[in-house]
C-alpha positions, 0 to 999 in steps of 0.5 A, a space after each residue: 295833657 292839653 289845655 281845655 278849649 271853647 268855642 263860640 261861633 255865631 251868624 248874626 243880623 248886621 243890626 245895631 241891637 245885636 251889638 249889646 246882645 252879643 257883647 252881653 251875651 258873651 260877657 255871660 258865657 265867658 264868665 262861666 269860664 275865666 274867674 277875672 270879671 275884668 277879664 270877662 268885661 275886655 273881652 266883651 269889649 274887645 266884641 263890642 267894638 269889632 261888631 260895631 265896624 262889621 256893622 258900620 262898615 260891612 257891605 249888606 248884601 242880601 241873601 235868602 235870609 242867611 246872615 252875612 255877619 259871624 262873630 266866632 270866639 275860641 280859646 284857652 285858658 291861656 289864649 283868647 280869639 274874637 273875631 268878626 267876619 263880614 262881608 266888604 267892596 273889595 274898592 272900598 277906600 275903607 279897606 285900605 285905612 283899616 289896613 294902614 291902621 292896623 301896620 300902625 297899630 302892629 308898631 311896639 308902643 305905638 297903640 297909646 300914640 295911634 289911641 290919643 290921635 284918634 280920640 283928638 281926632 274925634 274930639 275935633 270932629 265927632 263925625 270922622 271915621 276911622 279906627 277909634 274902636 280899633 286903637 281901643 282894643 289895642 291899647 286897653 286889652 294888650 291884644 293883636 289884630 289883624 285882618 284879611 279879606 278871603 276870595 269870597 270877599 269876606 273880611 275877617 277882622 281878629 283880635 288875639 289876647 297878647 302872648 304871654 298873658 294868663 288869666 284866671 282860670 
């Protein structure tokens, strides 16, 4: 017997109100799935986040009003995966710290070292970028990510619930 599965996928305006309508939105819909509220609020979290630097960081490019942005989430009871896609300058400088946060980030018991820097960092300057969000949803949720950037120049960013981890179904 194989496992039950949702998916969720979603265009979206790469707009700042979206955020919370999305992230509340899918703390809703997930609930109706997973018993663990904590769970659900990760989750949410963990959406929050990748949609805030699709939006900081995506490129607009405008098309005959057809979204850019997609947020798509699938799982099981055992496996959940969010991830955000949008669309970026393949030059942009961006794509490269996001790429050295993330082999960072990949390291074993680096999240929590990589999560404080970052929080000094921004505690030092509230105007630097870079990876905060990122180093959040590693450290808090346990989770993967990764990213690439398609031939369409679309880059997707996925955070994936750490193997091993079973929720509440």
């Amino acid at each position: 017997m194989s496992p039950w599965i949702f998916h969720i996928e979603l265009p979206i305006l790469g707009s700042w109100h979206t955020v919370e309508v999305l992230r509340t939105t899918l703390l809703n819909c997930l609930a109706t799935v997973f018993e663990s509220q904590t769970y659900c609020e990760t989750l949410g979290m963990i959406s929050a986040e990748l949609l805030e630097n699709a939006i900081k960081y995506g490129q607009r490019i405008p098309t005959a009003g057809e979204p850019a942005f997609r947020l798509k989430v699938t799982g099981t009871k055992d496996r959940v995966e969010i991830a955000v896609s949008n669309p970026v300058d393949r030059a942009s400088p961006g794509l490269d710290r996001l790429f050295a946060l993330l082999a960072d980030l990949a390291v074993v018991g680096a999240a929590e070292r990589v999560y404080l820097e970052k929080l000094r960092a921004v505690a030092a300057d509230p105007t630097a970028q870079g990876g905060l969000g990122l180093a959040r949803i590693v450290y808090e949720s346990g989770c993967s990510l990764t990213a690439v950037v398609g031939p369409n120049g679309v880059l997707e960013v996925k955070a994936v619930s750490a193997a091993g981890v079973r929720v509440a179904a």
